[in-house]
Backbone as CSV, one residue per row, in Angstrom:
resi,resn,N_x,N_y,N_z,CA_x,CA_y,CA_z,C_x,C_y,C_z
1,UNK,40.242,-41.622,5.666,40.720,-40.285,5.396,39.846,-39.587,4.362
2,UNK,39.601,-40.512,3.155,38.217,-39.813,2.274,37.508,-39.413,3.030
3,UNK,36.822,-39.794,3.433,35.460,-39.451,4.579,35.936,-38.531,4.962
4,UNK,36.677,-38.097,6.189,37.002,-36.895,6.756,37.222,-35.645,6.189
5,UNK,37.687,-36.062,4.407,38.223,-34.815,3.694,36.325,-34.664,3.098
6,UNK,35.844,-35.732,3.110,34.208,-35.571,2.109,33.495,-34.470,3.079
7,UNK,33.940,-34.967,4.713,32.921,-34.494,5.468,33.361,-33.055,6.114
8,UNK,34.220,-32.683,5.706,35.118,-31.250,5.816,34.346,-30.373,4.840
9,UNK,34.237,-30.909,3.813,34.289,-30.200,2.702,32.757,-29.962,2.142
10,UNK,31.766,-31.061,2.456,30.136,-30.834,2.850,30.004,-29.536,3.705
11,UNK,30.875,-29.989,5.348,30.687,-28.855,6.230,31.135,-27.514,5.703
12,UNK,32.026,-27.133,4.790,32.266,-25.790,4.192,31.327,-25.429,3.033
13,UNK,30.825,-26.160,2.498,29.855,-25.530,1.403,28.434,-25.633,2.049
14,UNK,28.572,-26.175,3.328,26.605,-26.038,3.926,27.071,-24.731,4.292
15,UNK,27.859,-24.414,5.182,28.039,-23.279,6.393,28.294,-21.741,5.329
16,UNK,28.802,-22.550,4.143,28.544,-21.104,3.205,26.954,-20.501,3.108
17,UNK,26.619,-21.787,2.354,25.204,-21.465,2.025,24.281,-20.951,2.987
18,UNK,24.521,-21.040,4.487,23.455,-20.488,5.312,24.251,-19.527,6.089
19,UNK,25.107,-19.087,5.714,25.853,-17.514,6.160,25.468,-16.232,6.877
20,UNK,24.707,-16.248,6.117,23.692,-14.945,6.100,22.228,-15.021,6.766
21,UNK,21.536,-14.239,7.215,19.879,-14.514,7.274,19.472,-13.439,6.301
22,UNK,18.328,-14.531,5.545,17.882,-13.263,3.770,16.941,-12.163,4.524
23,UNK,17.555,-10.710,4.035,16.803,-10.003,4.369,15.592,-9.049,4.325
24,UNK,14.993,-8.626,5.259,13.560,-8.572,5.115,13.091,-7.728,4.080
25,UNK,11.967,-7.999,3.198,11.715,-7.542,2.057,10.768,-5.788,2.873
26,UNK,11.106,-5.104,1.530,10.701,-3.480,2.432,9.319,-3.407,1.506
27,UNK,8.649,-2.856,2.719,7.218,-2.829,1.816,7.025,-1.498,2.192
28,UNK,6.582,-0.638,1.457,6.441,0.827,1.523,4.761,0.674,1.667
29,UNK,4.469,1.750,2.317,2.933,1.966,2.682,2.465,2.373,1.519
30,UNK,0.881,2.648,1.418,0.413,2.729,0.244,-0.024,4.427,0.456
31,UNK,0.148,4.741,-0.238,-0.304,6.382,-0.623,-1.670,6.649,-0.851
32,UNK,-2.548,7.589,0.271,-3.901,7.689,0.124,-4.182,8.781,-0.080
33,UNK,-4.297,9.128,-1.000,-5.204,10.701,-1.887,-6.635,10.824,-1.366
34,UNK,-6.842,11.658,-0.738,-8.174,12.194,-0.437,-8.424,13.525,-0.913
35,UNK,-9.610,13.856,-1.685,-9.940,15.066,-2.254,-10.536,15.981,-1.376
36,UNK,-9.834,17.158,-1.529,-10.433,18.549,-0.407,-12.200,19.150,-0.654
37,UNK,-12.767,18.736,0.009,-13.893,19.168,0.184,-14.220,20.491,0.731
38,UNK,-15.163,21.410,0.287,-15.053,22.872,1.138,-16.253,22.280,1.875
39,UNK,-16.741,23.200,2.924,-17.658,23.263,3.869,-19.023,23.606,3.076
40,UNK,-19.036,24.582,2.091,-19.877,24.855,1.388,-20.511,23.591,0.176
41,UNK,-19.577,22.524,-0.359,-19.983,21.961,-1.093,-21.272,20.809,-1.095
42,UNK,-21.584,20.789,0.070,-22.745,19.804,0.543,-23.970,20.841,0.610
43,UNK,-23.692,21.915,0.244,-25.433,22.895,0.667,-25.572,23.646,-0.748
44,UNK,-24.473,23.341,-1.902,-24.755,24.066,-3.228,-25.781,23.163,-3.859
45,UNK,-25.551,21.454,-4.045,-26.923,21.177,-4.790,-27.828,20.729,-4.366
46,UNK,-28.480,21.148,-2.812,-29.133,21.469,-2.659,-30.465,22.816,-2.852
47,UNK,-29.406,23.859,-2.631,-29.768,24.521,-3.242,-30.041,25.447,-4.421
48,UNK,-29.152,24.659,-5.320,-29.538,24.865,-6.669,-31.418,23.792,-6.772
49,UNK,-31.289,22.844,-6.263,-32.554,22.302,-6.911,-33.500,23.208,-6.046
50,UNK,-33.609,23.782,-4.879,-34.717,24.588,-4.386,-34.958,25.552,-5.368
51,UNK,-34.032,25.975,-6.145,-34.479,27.230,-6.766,-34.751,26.937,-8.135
52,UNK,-34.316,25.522,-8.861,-34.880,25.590,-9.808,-36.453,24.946,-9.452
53,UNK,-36.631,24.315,-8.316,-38.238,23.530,-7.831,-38.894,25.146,-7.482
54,UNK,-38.271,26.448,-7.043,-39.122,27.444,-6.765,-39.084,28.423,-7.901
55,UNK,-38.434,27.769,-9.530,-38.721,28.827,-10.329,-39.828,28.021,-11.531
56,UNK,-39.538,26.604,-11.278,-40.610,25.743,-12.107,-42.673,26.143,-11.426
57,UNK,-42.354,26.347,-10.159,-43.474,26.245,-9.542,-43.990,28.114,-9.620
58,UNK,-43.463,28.448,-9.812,-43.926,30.567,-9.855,-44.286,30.713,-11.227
59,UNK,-44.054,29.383,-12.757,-44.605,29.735,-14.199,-45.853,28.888,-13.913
């Protein structure tokens, strides 16, 4: 009769412990900042150095 009450009473504290399924951890995406570029910004230093290479070269 021990036994039966031991093995009752194992079976209620396992069946507690795995009750549930643990749930899934939340992972939020990562946030990507990209800086606004104009269309114009790739042809200004360029041509700033043409004009300081065509005002070094006219003294």
């Amino acid at each position: 009769m021990k036994k039966l009450v031991l093995a009752a009473a194992l079976t209620a504290a396992a069946s507690t412990a795995f009750a549930g399924a643990p749930a899934d951890p939340v992972i939020e995406a990562p946030v990507i900042v990209e800086e606004a570029n104009s269309s114009s910004g790739g042809i200004i230093l360029p041509l700033l150095i043409l004009i300081a290479v065509a005002a070094a070269v006219s003294d």
